[in-house]
N, C-alpha and C positions, 0 to 999 in steps of 0.2 A: 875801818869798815871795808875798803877798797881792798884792802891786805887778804884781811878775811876771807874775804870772797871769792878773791885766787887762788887762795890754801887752798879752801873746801875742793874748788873744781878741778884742782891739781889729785888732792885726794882721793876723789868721785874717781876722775881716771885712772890715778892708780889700782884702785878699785875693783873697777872692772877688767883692765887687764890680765889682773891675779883672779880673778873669775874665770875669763875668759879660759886662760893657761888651765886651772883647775878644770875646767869640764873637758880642756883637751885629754887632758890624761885620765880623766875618769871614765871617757866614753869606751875603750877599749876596755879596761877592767870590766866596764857594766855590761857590753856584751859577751863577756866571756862568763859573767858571773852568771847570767840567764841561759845560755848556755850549757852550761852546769846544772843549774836550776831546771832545764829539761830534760838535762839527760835523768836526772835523779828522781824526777816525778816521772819518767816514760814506765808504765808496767809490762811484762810479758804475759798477755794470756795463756792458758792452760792450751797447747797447741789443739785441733777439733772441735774448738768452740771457743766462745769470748765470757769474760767473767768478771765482775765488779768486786773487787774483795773491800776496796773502802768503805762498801755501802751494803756489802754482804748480800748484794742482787745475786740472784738466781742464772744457772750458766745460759745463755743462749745458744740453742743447736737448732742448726740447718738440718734435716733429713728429707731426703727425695725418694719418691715412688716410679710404678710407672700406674697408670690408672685406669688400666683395660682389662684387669686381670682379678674379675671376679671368681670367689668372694673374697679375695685378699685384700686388691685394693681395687677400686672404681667411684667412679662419681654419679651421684644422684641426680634428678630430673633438673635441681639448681644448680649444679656444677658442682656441687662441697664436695671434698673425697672423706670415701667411708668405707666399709669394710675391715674386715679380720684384723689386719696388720694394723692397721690405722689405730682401732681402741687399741694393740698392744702397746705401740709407740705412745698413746696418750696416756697409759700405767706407767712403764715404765718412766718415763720422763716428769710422771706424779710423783714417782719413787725416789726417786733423783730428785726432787725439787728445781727442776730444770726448766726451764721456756724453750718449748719445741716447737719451731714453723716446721710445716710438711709441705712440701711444691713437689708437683706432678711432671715429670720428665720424660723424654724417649727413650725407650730400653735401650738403645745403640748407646746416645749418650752417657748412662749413667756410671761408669766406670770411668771413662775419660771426664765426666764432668766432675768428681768425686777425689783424683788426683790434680785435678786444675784449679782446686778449692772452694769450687760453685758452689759445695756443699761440703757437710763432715758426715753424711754417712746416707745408706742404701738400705732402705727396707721396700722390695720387691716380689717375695719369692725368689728371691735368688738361690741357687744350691749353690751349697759347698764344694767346689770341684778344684781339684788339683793346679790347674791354670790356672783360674782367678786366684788363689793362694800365692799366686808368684806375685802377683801386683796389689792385693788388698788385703786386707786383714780380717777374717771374720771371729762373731761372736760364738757363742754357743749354738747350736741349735736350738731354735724356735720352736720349728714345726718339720716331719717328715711327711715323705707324701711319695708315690710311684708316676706312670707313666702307661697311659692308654691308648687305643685305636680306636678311633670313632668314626661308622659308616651309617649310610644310610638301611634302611631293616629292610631287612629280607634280601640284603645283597652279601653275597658269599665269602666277599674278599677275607683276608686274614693277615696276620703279622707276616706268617711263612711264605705266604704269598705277593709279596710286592713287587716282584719283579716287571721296570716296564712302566707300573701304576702313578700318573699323579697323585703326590701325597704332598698334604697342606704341614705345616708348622712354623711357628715362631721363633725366627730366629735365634741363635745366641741362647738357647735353652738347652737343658739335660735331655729334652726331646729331642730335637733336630739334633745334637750330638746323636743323638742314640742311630737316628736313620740313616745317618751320616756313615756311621763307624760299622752298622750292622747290616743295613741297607741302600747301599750306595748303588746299586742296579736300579733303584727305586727312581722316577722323575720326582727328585724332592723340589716341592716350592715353598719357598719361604719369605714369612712376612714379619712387617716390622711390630707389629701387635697379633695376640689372639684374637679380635674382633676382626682383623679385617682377614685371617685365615679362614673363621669360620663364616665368612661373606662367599666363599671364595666355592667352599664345602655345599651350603644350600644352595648357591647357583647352578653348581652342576661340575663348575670347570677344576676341580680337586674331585677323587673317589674316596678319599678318606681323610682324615687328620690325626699325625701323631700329639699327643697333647700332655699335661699335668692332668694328673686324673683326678685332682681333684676340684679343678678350674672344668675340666673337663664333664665331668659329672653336675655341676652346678649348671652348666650351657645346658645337659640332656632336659632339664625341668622347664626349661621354657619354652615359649611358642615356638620359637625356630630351633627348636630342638628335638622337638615331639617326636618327629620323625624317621631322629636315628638312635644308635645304640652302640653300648661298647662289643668291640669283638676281638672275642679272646678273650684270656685272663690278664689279669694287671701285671706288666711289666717290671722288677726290681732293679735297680741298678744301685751302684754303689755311692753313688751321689745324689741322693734324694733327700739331703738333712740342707731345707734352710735356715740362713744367719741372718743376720746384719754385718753389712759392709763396711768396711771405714780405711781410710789411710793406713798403710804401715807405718808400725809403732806411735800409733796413738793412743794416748792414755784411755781416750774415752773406752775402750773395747773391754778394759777392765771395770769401769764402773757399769757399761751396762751387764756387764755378766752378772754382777755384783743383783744389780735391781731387777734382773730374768729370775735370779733362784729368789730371789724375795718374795717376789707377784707367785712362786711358784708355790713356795714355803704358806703366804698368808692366805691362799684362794681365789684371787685375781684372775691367776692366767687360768684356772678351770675354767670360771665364770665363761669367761671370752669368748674362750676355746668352745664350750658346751654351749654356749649362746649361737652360734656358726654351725657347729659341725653335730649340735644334741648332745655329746658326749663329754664326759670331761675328761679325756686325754686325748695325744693324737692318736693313741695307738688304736684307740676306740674307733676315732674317726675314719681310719686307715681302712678299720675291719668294715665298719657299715655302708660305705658309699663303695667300697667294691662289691659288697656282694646285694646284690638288689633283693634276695630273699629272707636277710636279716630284720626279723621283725623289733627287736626289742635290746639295748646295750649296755651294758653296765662296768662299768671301770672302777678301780680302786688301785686310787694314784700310789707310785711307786719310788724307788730310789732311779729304778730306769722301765718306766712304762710304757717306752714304745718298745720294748721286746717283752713284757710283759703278754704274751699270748692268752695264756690261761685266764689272767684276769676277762676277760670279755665273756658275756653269759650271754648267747642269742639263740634265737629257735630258726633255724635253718631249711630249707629243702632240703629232701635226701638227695645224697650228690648224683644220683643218675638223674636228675632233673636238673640240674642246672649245668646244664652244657653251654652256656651261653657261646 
């Protein structure tokens, strides 16, 4: 029995020994095996956004505004942003079967915030211009729009006229480019939003504001706009087609072009459009908020309807009355 019983615990030690030994050499193996094990489960998301292909979840995109820039984008008495741009991003991104958060940003930011991967993309009004093309990638065109002068009525000033004059504008825009390049005798002031330029205009301490005319024309129908009026004709320039923004070479640019002719294809983006601007194209929109004696519009959408001229049918003043 006594024999026994030292075997046993002779064995027991051996035992554990050969234990012991075994998980030495297994612990390396098992960390490299999990290791492996990670790298082979780690996924690459679709770069511009994140996406669950296991579970076949819908893409997640970040897009930023800025939220001063009615009727594009602006926020309501509760703070929600709403406006033009907003329901397009909420189509499109229905289009896409995408999950889109929208967060409100500062115009200066959105470009440097947009390459630092705050976010995957820019719907602002932003135009298409030559520059930002060196750093961003845009979509299609959205929306076209020009660029106006806005004074106070019955004051004389005019485009041709600036020399000398404080003039308001929003930074970082196709406007202030425009005063910039064409009126640079001009005291330009500029701000970091349209709200606080046109703070700047009804005080007294700007004579006038170059603007997007058609942000611009939405300010003329309010209380602090009563006022003033456009003067002169609407401005063209050759960068008045806005996109959406997004990193170079990212994929997403391609699908939302993809879900823009869709919404455009199915009657979506009429809707929007015509819900905002009455019309259902831009080109319509184009024609009615510049000319203030346009009573009545009618569009019929096109292969390319913002040069679509002809389609527009409006009953007009005879042009010696509108000298504006």
């Amino acid at each position: 029995m006594t024999i026994s019983i030292a075997s046993s615990l002779k064995n027991n030690a051996l035992n554990k020994k050969s234990l012991t030994k075994k998980a030495l050499w297994l612990a390396p193996l098992s960390a490299a095996m999990l290791m492996l094990a990670g790298c082979n489960n780690s996924s690459t998301p679709e770069e511009g956004a994140t996406a669950d292909t296991a579970t076949d979840a819908p893409m997640s995109i970040k897009i930023a505004t800025e939220s001063s820039y009615k009727p594009f984008s602006y926020t309501d008495a509760d703070g929600k942003l709403i406006g033009y741009e907003i329901e397009l991003v909420d189509a499109l991104c229905a289009q896409m079967q995408a999950k889109c958060d929208i967060i409100s940003q500062d115009w200066d930011g959105l470009i440097p915030g947009l390459n630092a991967q705050k976010f995957d993309a820019i719907i602002a009004g932003m135009s298409i211009t030559p520059e930002r093309k060196e750093v961003v990638e845009f979509t299609d065109p959205y929306f076209h729009t020009g660029i106006i002068l806005i004074g106070k009525k019955g004051d004389d000033i005019s485009v041709a006229e600036l020399k000398g004059q404080p003039i308001a504008s929003q930074r970082s825009t196709v406007a202030s480019q425009y005063l910039q390049d064409e009126h640079g005798d001009a005291d330009i002031k500029l701000y970091d939003t349209q709200d606080n330029a046109y703070l700047d205009l009804t005080s007294g301490r700007v004579r006038a504001m170059m603007s997007d005319k058609v942000t611009g024309i939405d300010w003329l129908k309010t209380d602090a706009g009563k006022d003033y009026e456009v003067k002169g004709q609407e401005i063209s320039t050759d960068e008045d087609a806005m996109g959406i923004a997004f990193r170079k070479g990212d994929p997403l640019v391609a699908k939302f072009n993809k879900a823009l002719a869709e919404i455009k294809d199915n009657g979506t983006y009429d809707q929007i459009t015509g819900s905002y601007f009455g019309t259902s194209s831009t080109a319509a929109a184009q024609k009615a908020v510049a000319t203030p004696d346009v009573n009545k519009a009618v569009v019929v959408e096109g292969d390319n309807a913002n040069a679509d001229t002809n389609a527009v049918v409006a009953t007009e003043a005879p042009a010696e009355t509108t000298t504006n």
